[in-house]
N, C-alpha and C positions, 0 to 999 in steps of 0.2 A: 413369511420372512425366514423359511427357513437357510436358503440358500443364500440368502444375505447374511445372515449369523455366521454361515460356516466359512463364507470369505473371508469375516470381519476375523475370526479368531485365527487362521491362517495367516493375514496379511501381518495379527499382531504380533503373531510369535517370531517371523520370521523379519520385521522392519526393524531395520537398525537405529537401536538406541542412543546414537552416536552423532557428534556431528561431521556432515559431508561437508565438504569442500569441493568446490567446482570453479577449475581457473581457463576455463574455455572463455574466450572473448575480452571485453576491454574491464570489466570489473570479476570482482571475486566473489561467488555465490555463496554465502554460507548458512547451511539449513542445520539449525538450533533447536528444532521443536520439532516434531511427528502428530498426529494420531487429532482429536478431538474430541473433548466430552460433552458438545452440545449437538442439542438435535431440531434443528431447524428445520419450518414443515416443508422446506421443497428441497432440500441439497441432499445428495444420495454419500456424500465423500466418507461422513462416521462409518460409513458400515463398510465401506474397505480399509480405510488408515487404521481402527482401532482407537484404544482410549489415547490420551493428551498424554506425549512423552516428551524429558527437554533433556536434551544433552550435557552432562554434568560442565559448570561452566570452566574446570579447568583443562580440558579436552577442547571448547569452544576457544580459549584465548591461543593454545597451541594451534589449532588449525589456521585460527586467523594471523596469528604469527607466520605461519608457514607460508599462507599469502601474500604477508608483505616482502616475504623474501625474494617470493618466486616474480617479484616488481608490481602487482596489484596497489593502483595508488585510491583505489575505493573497494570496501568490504560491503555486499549487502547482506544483512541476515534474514532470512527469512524462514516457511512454516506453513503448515497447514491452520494455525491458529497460533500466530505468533505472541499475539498477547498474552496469552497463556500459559510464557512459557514460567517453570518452576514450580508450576502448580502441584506436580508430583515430587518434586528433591527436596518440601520443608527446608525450614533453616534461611526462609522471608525470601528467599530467592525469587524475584519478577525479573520483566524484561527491563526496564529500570534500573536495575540495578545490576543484570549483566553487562550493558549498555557502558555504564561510567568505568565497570570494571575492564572494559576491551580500551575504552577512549586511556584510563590512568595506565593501563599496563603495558601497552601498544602508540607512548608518544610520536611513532616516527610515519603510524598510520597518519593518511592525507583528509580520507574522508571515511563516514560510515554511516552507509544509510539502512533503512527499514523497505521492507516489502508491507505487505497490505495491514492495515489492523485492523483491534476491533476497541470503538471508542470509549466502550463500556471498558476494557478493560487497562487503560490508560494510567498507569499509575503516579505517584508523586514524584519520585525519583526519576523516572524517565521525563515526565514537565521540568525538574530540575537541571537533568542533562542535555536538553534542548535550550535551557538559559545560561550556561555555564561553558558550552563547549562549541564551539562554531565548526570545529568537524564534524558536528553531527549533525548530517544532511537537513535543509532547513524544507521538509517535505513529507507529507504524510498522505498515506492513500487509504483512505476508512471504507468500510466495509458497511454503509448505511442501508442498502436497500430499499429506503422508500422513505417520506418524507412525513407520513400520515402515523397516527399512534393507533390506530386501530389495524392497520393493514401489518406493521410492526409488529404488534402482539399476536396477528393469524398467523405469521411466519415465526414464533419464535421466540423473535431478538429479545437482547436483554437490555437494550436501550431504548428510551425515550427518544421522541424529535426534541426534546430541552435539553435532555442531557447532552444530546449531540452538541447541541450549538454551546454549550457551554462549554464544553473540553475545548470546542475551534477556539472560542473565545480565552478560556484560558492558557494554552500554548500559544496564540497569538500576542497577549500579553506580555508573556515571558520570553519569547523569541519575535520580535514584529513582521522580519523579512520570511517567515514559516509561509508557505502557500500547501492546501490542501486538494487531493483530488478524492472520487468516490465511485462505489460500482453501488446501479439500482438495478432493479429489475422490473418493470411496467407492465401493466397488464397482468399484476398477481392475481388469484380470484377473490372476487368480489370489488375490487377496485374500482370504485366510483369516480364520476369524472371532477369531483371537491376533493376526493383522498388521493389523486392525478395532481391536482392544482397544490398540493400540500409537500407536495416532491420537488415540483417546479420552486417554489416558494423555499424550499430549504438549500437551493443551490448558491441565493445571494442571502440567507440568513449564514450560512457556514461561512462563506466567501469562496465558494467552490470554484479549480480552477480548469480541472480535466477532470471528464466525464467518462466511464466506462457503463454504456446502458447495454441492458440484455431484456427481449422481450421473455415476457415469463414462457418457459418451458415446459409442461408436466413430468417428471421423474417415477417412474415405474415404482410403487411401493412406498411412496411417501405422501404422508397428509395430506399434502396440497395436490396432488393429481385427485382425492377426491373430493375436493373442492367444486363449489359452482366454479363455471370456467368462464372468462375472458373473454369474446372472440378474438380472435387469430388478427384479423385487419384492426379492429380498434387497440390492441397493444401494438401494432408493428406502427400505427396511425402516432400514439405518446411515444413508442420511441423515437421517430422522426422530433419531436415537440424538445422534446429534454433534450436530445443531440443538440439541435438550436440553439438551447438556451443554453446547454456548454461551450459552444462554438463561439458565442456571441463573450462568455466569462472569457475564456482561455485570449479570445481578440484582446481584450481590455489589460488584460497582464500581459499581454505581450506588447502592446503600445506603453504601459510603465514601464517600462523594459530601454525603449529607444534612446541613445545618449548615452546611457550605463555604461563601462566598463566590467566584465566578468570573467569570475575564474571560469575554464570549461575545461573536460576530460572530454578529450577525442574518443571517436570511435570510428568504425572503419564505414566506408560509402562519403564520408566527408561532412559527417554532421557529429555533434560534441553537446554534453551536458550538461547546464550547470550546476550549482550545488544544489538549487531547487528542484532538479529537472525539467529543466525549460530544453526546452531542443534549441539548436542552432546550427544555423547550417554553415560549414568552415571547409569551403571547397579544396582540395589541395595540401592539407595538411595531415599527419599521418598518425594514425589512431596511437591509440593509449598514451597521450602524454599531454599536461598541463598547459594549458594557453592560455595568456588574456587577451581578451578581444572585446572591442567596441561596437556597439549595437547598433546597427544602422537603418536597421527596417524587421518587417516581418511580411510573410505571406497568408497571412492568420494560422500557421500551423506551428511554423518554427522562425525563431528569431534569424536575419541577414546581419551578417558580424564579418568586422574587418580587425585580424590578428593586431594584435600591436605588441606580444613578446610570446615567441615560444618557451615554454618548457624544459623537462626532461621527461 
């Protein structure tokens, strides 16, 4: 590990502790957090990003200030481990509670959403600012992995399959119209075809609605490449399975969909977002500006919407 050590102290010293700002495209990127202090047996990322860094959060409201100026009518923040963020600034700082401080201090922001997380690290105050505040995008994309508790604990994580479904459950709660997406990866080693069926099984326990599956990969220097292995056909065989059964969730919410009225934020090619990130497709009308449009079908990928008022 030598040469992964000497990445890792290089990348630290020189990764800015700071938050960036990126206003290329139809939202406003903003990265709050760096680095990661967990080490999960297959993901190689610790040992370049360095430890978990967050960007002090009166620097984060000015950036995102700076986005609303520049016309960004949605901020997303995101991280190499976003949940995490504050772990190094003491003084209770979570994302939680950066989160209500952008929503109070940035009333003229439209929307502001989250990049990936991690459900373990979900705090009270963020469930709060999910009940409180309806610019805060009603959408989370969890970082679950796998649906089994034992294939869970050979990677790693620090969640449970109950804990999971418990967080869904309780921001579902607190925000009803929240829909959830997740990344797994199939075919981890040792992955029997019950701890397979345990993954499939936590997509309509969560109420999972977009699926991002990755067949397991081996990573040069980590745990899990010395792992028993997989074979190669029967994980590409469960990613087809779980695709499926994504495909088949994301159909279902997008038939709840039909009739609806929704806010959306264009973007360019002629499709638009809504606040849960539903695709929709809005031929003819010209990115980055607010529309409501009524839902008139889907293709099972992205919802067919007829404008009924532009924007600004």
């Amino acid at each position: 590990f030598a040469k992964i050590e000497g990445v890792t102290q290089v990348l630290a010293e020189h990764a800015p502790n700071r938050a960036l700002a990126s206003v290329e495209g139809t939202r406003g990127l903003l990265a709050v957090q760096n680095g990661c202090d967990h080490r999960c047996t297959f993901c190689i990322i610790p040992f370049g990003r360095g430890a978990a860094r967050s960007a002090p959060p009166s620097e984060v409201v000015a950036q995102a200030r700076a986005l609303v100026a520049s016309g960004k009518k949605e901020i997303v923040l995101t991280g190499v481990d976003l949940t995490s963020y504050g772990v190094d600034l003491g003084e209770g700082w979570t994302l939680g509670r950066l989160v209500r401080l952008l929503l109070r201090r940035l009333p003229e922001l439209e929307r502001l959403r989250l990049s990936s997380v991690d459900c373990i690290e979900v705090d009270a105050d963020l469930v709060e600012a999910f009940a409180e505040d309806s610019r805060l995008c009603p959408h989370l994309h969890l970082s679950l992995q796998s649906g089994d508790d034992l294939i869970l604990k050979r990677m790693k994580r620090r969640h449970s399959r109950q804990s999971a479904i418990e967080v869904c459950r309780a921001l579902r709660k607190r925000r009803p119209d929240i829909i959830f997406g997740a990344d797994f990866i199939v075919g981890f080693p040792t992955e029997t075809e019950a701890m397979f069926d345990a993954t499939l099984d936590i997509v309509d326990a969560c109420g999972l609605t977009h699926l991002h599956v990755f067949p397991f990969s081996p990573r040069p220097g980590t745990p899990a490449a010395r792992m028993p292995q997989i074979a190669p056909q029967i994980a590409k065989e469960r990613g087809v399975r779980l695709r499926e059964k994504g495909d088949a969730a994301l159909r279902r919410h997008l038939d709840s969909q039909i009739g609806r009225t929704l806010q959306l934020l264009s973007e360019r090619g002629g499709t638009a977002r809504a606040a849960d990130f539903t695709l929709a497709r809005t031929p003819g009308v010209d990115a980055s500006i607010m529309i409501e449009a009524l839902c008139t079908g889907h293709d099972g990928r992205a919802l067919t919407t007829r404008p009924t008022a532009l924007g600004r």
